[in-house]
N, C-alpha and C positions, 0 to 999 in steps of 0.2 A: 611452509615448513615441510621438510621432504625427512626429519628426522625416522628412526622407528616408531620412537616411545610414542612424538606426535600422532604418525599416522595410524600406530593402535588407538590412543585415547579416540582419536574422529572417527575412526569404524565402529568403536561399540555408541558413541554418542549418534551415530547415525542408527545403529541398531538400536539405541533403545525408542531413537522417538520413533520411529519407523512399525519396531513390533514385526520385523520379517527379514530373514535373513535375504530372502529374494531381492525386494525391497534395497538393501541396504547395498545389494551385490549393485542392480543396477545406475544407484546413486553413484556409488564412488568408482563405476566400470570394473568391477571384479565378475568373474564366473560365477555362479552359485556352488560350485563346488572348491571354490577359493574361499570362497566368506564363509563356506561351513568350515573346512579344515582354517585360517585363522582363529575363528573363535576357539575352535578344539584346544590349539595351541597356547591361547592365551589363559584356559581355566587347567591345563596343565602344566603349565609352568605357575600357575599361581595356586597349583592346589586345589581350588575348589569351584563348585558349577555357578556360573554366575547368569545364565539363564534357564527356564525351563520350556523345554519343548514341546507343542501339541502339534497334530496335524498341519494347523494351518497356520495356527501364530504363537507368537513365543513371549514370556512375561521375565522380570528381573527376581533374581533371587534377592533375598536380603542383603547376600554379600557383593551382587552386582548392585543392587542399590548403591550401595556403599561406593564402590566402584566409578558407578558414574557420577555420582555429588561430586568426587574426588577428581575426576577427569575432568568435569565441565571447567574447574577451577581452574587445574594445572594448564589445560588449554588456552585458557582465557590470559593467564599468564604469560606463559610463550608467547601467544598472539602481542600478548600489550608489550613483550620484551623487545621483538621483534619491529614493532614499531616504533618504541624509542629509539632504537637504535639506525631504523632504515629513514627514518623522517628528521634527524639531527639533523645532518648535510643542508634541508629546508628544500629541496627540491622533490616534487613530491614523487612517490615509486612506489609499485608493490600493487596486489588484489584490493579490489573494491566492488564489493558486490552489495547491487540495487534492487532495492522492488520500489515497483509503480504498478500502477493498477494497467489493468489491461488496453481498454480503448485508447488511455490519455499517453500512455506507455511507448506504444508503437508510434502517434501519429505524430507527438511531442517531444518525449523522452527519448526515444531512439535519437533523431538528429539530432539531439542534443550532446547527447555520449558522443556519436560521432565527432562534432567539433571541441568537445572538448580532450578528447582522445588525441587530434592532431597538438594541442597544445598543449598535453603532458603525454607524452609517448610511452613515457616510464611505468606507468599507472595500466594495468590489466583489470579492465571494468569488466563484469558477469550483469548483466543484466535481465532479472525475471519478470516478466508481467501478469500478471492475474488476479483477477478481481473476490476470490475467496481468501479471507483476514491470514495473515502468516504472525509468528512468530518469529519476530527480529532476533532475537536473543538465542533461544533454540536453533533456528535455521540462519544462524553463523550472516546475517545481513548486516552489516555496517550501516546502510540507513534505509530507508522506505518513505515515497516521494505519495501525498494523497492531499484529497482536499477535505476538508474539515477536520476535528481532532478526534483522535485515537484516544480511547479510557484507558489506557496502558503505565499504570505509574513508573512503569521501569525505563521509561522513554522519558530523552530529552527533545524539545522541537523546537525548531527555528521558521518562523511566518516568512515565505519566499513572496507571496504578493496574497493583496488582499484582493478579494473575490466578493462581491454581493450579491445575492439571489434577489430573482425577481418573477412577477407573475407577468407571461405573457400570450399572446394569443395571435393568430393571423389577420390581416384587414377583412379576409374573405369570410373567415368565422364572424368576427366581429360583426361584419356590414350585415348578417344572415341573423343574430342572434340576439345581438345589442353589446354594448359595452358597459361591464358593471358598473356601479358608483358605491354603493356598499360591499362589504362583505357577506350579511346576509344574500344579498344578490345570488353568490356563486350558489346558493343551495337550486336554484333553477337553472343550472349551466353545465353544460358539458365537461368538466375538466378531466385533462390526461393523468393518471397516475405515475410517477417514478418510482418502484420498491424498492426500497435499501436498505439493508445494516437489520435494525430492529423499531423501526419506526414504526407507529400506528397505523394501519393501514387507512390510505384517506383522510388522515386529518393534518391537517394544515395548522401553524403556528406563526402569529401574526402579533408584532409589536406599533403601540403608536402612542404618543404622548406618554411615552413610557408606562401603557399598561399593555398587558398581555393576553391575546384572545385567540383560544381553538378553535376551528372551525372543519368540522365534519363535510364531506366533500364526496361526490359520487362520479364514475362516468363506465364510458365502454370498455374503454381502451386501457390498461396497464403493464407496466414492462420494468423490468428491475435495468434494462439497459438505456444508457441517459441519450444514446443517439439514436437507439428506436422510436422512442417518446419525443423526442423533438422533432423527428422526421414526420410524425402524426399531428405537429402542433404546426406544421411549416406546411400541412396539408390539408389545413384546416377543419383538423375533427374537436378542438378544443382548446382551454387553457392550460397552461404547465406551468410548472416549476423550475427554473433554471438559470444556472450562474452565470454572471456578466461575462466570463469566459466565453461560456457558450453560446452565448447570444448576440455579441458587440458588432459583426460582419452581420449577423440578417436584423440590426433594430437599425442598425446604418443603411441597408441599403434597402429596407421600409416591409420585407416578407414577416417581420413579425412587430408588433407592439406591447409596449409594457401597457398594464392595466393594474389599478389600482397603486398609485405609485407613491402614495401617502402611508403607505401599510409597511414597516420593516419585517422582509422575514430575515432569520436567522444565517449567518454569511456562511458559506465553503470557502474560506481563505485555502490558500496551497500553503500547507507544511512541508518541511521535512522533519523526520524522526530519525532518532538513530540512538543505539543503550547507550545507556549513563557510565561514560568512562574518564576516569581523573584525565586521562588525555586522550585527545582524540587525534586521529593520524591527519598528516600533513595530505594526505591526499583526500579524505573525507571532509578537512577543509574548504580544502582548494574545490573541489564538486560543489560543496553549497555553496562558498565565495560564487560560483560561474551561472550557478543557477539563480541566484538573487539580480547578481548585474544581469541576466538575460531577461528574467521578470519584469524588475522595474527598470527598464530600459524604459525613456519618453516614449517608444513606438508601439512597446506593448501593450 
């Protein structure tokens, strides 16, 4: 949408989640002395200051409150107008902007765009990666590709493939250390830590006969990144944590083994997310349509 009205409503929506006009300049490639005088422009033609300024950051007035309630909407609008109208035809066209997490984003996600790019030409993908939680809604994403579920009630998800976790460890840990047979076991074992999200640190959740058992867990090693920690389990400093994704080339080709494999833990299926809209564009579609057939392909 290259309208005015548009492009003001997205500068002050960038400035309010922002909180800096710097900030906001370099989101949307303005100069700072462009996103000052805009703003000016816009609380003069409407009469009244819809920020207040301090040295370093700036808050909404009430009447810019007002303001942005009232843009998020009309935005949202336009955008939904805009896509009724550019996705009728059925062939899909137009912006589509992704998040995916960092590591799985680049090694994954990337070639993926890329092929699927060549098969809708029409379609200008923005894709972000980064492993700190974003706002779909706020930061204007169409959908956001992760594994396991997001507590976000304002999302809808579609299961792209299921993923099961599992406990594994190297033959060379193993041969040196033993291989468990209970759970209680691991409290004598080395295990890697993974940090994520808001999980309890070191404790483990484990189903079987459909009851449910925590189990508190200790070691050296811990890393909130999933391919540091597997690179220390494939190195034999211990047990981990980790999805059949990540595992299925070293349980095949014998550098790692599952251990305790009667025990369910809880799965990382891959989602995608994307907000709750009475309709969703024909090209937001067509990306999950491409990402499921690519999933559950028989080879993957």
């Amino acid at each position: 949408m290259k309208t005015d009205i548009a492009s003001e409503l997205e500068f002050f929506i960038h400035l309010a989640r922002l909180g800096s006009l710097s900030a906001a300049a370099r989101e949307l490639d303005l100069t700072p002395p462009a996103a000052t005088k805009r703003l000016a422009l816009m609380e003069r033609r409407l009469g009244v200051r819809l920020v207040n300024r301090s040295t370093r950051n700036l808050s909404l007035t009430p009447e810019g409150e007002t303001y942005l309630s009232h843009a998020s909407k009309i935005l949202e609008d336009l955008r939904a107008m805009e896509d009724a109208v550019s996705s009728s035809g059925g062939t899909p066209r137009g912006p589509l902007k992704v998040n995916a997490t960092l590591g799985f984003g680049r090694t994954t996600i990337a070639p993926l765009v890329s092929d699927f790019a060549k098969r809708y030409p029409d379609v200008q993908v923005q894709l972000d990666v980064t492993d700190r939680p974003v706002d779909l809604v706020e930061g204007g994403f169409d959908l956001a590709i992760r594994f396991g579920e997001l507590p976000d009630r304002r999302l809808s998800a579609r299961r792209v493939m299921s993923n099961g976790r599992f406990l594994c460890a190297s033959p060379r840990y193993l041969d040196k250390h033993g291989t468990p047979t209970t759970l209680a076991d691991l409290a004598s074992h080395r295990c890697i830590l993974h940090t994520q999200n808001d999980e309890a640190h070191g404790v483990w959740r484990f189903t079987r006969e459909g009851e449910s058992v925590a189990i508190k867990v200790d070691g050296a090693l811990s890393s909130n990144d999933g391919d540091i920690v597997l690179g220390w389990a494939l190195d034999g400093h211990g047990i981990l944590i980790r999805s059949e994704w990540d595992l299925a080339k070293y349980l095949k080709s014998g550098r790692l083994r599952v251990v305790l494999p009667d025990y369910t833990l809880p799965s990382a299926d891959l989602f995608v997310y994307y907000p709750q809209r009475r309709n969703q564009t024909a090209r937001a579609r067509a990306f999950i349509d491409y990402l499921v057939e690519v999933f559950q392909a028989p080879n993957k």
